[in-house]
Every structure is written in structure tokens, then in C-alpha cells.
C-alpha positions as CSV (number, residue, x, y, z in Angstrom):
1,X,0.0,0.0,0.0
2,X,0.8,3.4,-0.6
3,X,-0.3,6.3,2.0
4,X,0.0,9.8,0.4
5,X,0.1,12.8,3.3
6,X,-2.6,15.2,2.8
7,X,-1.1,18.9,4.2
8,X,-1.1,22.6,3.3
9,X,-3.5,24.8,1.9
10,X,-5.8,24.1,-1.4
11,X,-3.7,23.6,-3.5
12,X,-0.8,21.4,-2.2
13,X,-3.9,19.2,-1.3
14,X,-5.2,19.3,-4.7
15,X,-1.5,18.2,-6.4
16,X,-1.4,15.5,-3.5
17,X,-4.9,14.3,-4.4
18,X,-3.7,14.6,-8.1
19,X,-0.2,11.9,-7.4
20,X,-3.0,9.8,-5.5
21,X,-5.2,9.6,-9.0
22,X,-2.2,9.2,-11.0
23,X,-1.1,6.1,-8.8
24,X,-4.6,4.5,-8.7
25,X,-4.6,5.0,-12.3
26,X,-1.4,2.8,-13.0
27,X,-3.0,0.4,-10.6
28,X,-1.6,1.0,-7.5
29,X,-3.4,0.4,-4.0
30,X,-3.2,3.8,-2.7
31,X,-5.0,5.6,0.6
32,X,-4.8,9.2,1.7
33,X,-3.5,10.5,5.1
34,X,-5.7,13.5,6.8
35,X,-5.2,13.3,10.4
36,X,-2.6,16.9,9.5
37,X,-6.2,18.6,9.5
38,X,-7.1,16.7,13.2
39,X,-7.8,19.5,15.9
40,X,-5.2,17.9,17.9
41,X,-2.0,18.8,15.2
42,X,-4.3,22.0,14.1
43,X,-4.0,23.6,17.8
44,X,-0.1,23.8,17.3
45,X,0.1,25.1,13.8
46,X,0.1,29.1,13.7
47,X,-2.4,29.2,10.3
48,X,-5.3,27.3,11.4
49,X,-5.9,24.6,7.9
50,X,-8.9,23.3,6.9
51,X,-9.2,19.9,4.4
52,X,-11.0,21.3,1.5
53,X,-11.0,18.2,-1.1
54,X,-14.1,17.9,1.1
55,X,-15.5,21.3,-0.4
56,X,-15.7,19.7,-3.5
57,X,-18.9,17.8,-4.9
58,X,-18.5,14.5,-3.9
59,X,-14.9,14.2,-4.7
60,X,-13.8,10.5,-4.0
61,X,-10.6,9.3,-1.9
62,X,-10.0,6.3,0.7
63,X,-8.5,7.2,3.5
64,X,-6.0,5.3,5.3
65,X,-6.8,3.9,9.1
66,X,-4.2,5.1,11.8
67,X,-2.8,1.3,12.2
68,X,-2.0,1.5,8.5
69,X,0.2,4.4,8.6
70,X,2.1,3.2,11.9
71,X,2.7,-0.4,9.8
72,X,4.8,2.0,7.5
73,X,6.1,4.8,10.0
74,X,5.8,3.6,13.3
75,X,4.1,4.9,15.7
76,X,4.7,7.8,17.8
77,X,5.7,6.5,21.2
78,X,8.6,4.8,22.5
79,X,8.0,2.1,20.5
80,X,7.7,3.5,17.6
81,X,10.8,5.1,18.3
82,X,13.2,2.5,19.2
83,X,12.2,0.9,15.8
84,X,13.0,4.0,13.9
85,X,16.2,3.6,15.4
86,X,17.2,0.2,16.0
87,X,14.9,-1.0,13.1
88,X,15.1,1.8,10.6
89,X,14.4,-0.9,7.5
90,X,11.2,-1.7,8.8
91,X,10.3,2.1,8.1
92,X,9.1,3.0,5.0
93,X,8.9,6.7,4.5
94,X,9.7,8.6,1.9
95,X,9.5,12.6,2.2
96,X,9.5,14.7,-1.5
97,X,13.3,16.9,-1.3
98,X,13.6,17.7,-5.4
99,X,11.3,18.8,-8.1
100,X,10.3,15.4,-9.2
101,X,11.1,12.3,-8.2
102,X,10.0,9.5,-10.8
103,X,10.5,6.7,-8.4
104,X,7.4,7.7,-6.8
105,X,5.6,5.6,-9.1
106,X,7.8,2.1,-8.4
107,X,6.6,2.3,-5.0
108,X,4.8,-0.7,-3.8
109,X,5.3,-0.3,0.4
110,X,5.3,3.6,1.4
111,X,4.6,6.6,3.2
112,X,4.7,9.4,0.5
113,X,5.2,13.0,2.1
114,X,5.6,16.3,0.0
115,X,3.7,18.8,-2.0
116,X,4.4,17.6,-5.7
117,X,3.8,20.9,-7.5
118,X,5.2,19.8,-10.8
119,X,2.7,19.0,-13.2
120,X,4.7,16.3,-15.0
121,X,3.6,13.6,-12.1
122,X,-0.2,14.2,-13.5
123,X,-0.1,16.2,-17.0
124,X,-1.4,12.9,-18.9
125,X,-4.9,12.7,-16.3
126,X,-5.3,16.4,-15.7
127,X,-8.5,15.9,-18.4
128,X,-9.9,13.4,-16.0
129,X,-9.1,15.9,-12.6
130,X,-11.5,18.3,-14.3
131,X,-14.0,15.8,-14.4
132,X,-13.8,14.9,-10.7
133,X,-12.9,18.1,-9.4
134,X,-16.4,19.5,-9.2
135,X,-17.1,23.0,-7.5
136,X,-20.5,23.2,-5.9
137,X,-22.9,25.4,-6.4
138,X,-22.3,29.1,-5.7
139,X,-25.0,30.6,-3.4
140,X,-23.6,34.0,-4.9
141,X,-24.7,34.9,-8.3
142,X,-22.1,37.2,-8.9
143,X,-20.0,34.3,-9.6
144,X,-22.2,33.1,-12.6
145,X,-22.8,36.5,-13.9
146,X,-18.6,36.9,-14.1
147,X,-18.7,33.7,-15.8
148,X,-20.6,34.2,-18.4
149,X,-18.6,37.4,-18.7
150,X,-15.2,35.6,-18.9
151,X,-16.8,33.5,-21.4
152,X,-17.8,35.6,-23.8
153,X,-14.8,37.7,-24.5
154,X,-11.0,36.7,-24.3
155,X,-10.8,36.8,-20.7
156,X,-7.6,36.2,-18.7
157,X,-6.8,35.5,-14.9
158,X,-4.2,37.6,-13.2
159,X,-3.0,36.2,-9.7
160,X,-1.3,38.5,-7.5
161,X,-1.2,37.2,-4.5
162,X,0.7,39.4,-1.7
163,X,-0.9,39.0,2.2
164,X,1.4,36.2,3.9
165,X,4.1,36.4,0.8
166,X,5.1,40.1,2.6
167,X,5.5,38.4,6.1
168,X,9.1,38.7,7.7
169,X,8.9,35.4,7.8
170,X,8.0,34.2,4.2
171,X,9.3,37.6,2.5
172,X,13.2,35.9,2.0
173,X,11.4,33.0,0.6
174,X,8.6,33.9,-2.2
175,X,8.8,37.7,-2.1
176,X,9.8,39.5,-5.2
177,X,9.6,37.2,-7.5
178,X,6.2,38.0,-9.5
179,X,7.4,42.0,-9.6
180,X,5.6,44.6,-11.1
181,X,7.8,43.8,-14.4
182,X,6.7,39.9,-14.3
183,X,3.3,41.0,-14.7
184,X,4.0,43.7,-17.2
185,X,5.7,41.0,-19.8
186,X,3.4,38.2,-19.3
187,X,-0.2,40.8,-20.2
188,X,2.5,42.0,-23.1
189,X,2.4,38.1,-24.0
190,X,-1.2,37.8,-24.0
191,X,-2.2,41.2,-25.9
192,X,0.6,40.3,-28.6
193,X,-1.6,37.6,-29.8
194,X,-5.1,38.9,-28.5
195,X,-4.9,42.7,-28.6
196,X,-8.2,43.0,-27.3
197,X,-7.8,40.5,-23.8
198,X,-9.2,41.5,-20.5
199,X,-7.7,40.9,-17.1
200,X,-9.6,39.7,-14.8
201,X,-7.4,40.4,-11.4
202,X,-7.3,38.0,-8.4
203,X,-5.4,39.2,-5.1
204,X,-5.3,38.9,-1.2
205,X,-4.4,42.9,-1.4
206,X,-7.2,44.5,-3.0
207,X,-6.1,47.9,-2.3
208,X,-3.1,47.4,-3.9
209,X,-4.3,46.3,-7.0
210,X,-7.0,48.9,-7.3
211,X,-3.9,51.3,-7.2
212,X,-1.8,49.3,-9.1
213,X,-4.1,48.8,-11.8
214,X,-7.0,51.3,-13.8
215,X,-8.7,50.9,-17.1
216,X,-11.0,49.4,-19.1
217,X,-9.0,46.2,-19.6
218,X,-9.2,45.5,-16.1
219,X,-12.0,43.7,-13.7
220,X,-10.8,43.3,-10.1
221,X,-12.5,40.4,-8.5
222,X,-14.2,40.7,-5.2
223,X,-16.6,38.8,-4.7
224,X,-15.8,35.8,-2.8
225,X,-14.5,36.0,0.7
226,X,-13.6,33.8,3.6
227,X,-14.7,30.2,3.5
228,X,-16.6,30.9,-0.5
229,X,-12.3,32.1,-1.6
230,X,-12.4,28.8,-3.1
231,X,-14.6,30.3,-6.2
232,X,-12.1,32.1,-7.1
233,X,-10.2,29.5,-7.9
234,X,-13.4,28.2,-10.3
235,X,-13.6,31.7,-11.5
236,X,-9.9,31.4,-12.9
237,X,-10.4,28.4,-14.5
238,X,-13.8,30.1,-16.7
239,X,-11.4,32.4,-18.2
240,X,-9.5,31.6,-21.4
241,X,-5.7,32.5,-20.3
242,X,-4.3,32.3,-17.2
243,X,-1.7,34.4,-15.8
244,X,0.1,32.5,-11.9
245,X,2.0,34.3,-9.5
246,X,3.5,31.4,-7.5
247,X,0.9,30.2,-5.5
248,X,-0.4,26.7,-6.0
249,X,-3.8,28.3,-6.1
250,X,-3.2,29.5,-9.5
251,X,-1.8,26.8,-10.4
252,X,-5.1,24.7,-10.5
253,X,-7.1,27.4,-11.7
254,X,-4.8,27.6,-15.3
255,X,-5.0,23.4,-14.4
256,X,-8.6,23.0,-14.8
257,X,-9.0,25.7,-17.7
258,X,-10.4,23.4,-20.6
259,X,-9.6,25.7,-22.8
260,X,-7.6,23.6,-25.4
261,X,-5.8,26.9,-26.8
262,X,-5.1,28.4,-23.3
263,X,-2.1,30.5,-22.7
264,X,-0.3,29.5,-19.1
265,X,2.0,31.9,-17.6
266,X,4.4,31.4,-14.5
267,X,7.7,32.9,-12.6
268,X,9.7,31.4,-13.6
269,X,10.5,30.0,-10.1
270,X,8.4,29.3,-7.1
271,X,10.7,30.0,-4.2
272,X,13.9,32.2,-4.0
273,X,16.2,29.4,-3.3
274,X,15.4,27.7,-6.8
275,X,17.8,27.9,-9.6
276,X,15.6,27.9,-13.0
277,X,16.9,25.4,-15.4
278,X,14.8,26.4,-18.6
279,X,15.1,22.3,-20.2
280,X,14.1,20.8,-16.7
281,X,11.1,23.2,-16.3
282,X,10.0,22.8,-20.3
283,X,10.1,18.8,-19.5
284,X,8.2,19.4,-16.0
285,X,5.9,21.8,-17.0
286,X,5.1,21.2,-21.0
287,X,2.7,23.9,-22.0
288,X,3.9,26.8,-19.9
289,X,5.4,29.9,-20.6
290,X,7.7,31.0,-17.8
291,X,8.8,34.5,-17.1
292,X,11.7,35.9,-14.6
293,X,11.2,38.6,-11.9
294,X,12.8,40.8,-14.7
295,X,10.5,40.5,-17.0
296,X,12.5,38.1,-19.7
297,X,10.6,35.0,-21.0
298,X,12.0,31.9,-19.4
């Protein structure tokens, strides 16, 4: 059996629910882990989770009992950690520490921990994700009216996303890496080929962007809030482009665009420690178009 760690925010748990279709697809036996979202491990964590794969219309997983996940980790006690020790090849835990790691899917008797962000571990089911990632229905009409909007003109998503990237703490990390001129070259990108798109602009900091950007080619999204944020992610996908910053949130809103002739755009890294390695990250992510903090295509 394989056990695959469900952790983070919407979506790391989609691209962990995404390895867990991709195994089951090649015919592996395969459970999910959710006890990260129990109110015991949630009371110690600073920013308070919540597992939403369960927001989703009937959205189907098995989930792994706790004697399951202590046959391949052990368990927490004294027990568990004299065999650790003393037994470590009775332990079989595997924790993600690269981009991709393609032994994933030899695996036959593991623990699999990590976030798995690059698309090249699901590219080939991503048509069947769309299928069976189903948002519910809105009890906003605002988000159907934008919809039909997005639809009927050459409509692109913008992400900015700002809030916890400015923290102290995370600034080191993901700050500064979708600037002002990342987002200047990939709309460039876009209006080359359709001179008359309109960005449609998602953000945590909606006072910045209402400074940041004016016009008639511009709609700033506001609409959902709180627990309903996840529409926005719905929203994103209903346009025709998409534009990331480096968020896994935008990430599945350009995945579950089925527009065959979409435009994807990404920085070109996700976190400042990355080195971009423009063969690796064609192979990893086929179908992007990457741009730097300096606004040069990737």
C-alpha cells in the first residue's frame, strides 16, 4: 500500500490528491492520510488549515486507518521510536526533497510526504481531474454573472497574490519574484496575440491592485471571501488565459481551464532558493510559458 500525506493549503492538497489519482490509475493500492487537519496537530500550527478536497462535490478518496500508517512509519511512542532507530528498514517513509522524483511511481510499500507541485507527475490525467474536481454550487450569483462574462470575451486571470508572501517570515522565501515587471511581460504576452484581452485580477491585497491597476481592460475580483475564496479558484479556470503568481492556487485554476488553446504563464520560479533550469522546467511543465522577476521569458 501506498499512504500519500494530505497537508497545506488548497492547493498542495489538490496536487497530492492529483499523485493519489495518477497512482490509482497505474494500478496501485493507494489511501490518503488526513489526520494533519485533526484538531489535535491544528491547535499547534500558527495558520489554522482546513481539508477542502471535502469542499468539493462528492470528490472520491479512501483514507488510510491510523494502524495503516504506523505499519509504514511507526508509531509515535517509545515504541515507535526505538524501531526507527534500531529497526530503521522496517520504516518506510519517503519525504519529497527535489522537483520530481519519478520513483514515486515504483513504489509498492510507502509513506509518500511532500507537496508535488510539478505538473509532469499528473499532466497525462489532468482531463480526468476536471471531471472529478467538481465545485459546488455558488450561493452567490455574482460568480455566474462573471462567468458568463469571462466566457464571452478573451478573458484572462491575473493572480497577485501578496498577504502572507510580505511576512518577515516568508518575505526571504517567495517575495519578489512575481514584480511589477513579471506581470508587465506576461499581459505584453497575451495582448501580442489577442490585442483585445481583458484581465480579470485576483489578489489577497485589494487595495493594492486597485492602485496598481486602472482601465477598461481591467475587472478586479471581489466577490468571494472567507470560506466561499475557493470560487475564485473556479472563477480562474472560466477564463480563457491564465496568468500565476507562485501560488499553488493558481496553479489549478490555469490546471482546470479546458480551454484547449489556453495561454499558461508562471515565474519562472516558485521560491527564491530555486535555480531555473529552462530544459528541466520545459520537461516538468510542457505547456507553460515561464517568465523571470525581470521580466525576460524563461
Amino acid at each position: 500500500m501506498i499512504i500519500i500525506e494530505i497537508a497545506g493549503g488548497l492547493g498542495n492538497q489538490l496536487q497530492q490528491y492529483a499523485l493519489y489519482r495518477k497512482l490509482e490509475n497505474i494500478g496501485k493500492e493507494v489511501k490518503l492520510d488526513i489526520s494533519w487537519f485533526s484538531p489535535q496537530r491544528q491547535e499547534k500550527m500558527p495558520a489554522k488549515r482546513q481539508l477542502e478536497l471535502n469542499y468539493f462535490e462528492g470528490l472520491a478518496y479512501k483514507i488510510c486507518t491510523p494502524e495503516e500508517k504506523k505499519a509504514l512509519t511507526g508509531s509515535m511512542g517509545p515504541l515507535g521510536k526505538f524501531r526507527r532507530k534500531c529497526l530503521p528498514f522496517t520504516i518506510h517513509k519517503f519525504i519529497e526533497s527535489q522537483m520530481y522524483h519519478p520513483e514515486i511511481f515504483t513504489f509498492e510499500k510507502m509513506y509518500v510526504s511532500g507537496y508535488f507541485a510539478c505538473e509532469k507527475y499528473y499532466v497525462d490525467i489532468l482531463y480526468d481531474l476536471r471531471d472529478k474536481i467538481r465545485f459546488p454550487k455558488s450561493a452567490n450569483p455574482l460568480n455566474y454573472e462573471m462567468a458568463e462574462k469571462m466566457k464571452a470575451h478573451e478573458s484572462v486571470s491575473v493572480h497577485l497574490r501578496r498577504g502572507d508572501y510580505l511576512d518577515p517570515e516568508n518575505v526571504d522565501m517567495f517575495g519578489n519574484i512575481c514584480t511589477n515587471a513579471y506581470y508587465r511581460k506576461a499581459m505584453e504576452i497575451i495582448r501580442e496575440k489577442f490585442p483585445d484581452a481583458h484581465f480579470y485580477l485576483f489578489s489577497d491585497d485589494i487595495s493594492y491592485v486597485e492602485k496598481s491597476f486602472s482601465g477598461e481592460e481591467y475587472t478586479i475580483v471581489n466577490i468571494n471571501h472567507g470560506k466561499d475564496s475557493f470560487y475564485d479558484m473556479w472563477l480562474m479556470s472560466n477564463c480563457k488565459h491564465n496568468i500565476c503568481a507562485n501560488s499553488t492556487f493558481s496553479f489549478w485554476g490555469a490546471r482546470l481551464n479546458r480551454n484547449e488553446n489556453k495561454i499558461m504563464i508562471r515565474p519562472t520560479i516558485h521560491k527564491n532558493s530555486q535555480v531555473f533550469v529552462k530544459e528541466e522546467m520545459e520537461e516538468l511543465w510542457p505547456s507553460w510559458i515561464f517568465v523571470d522577476p525581470k521580466g525576460q521569458i524563461g
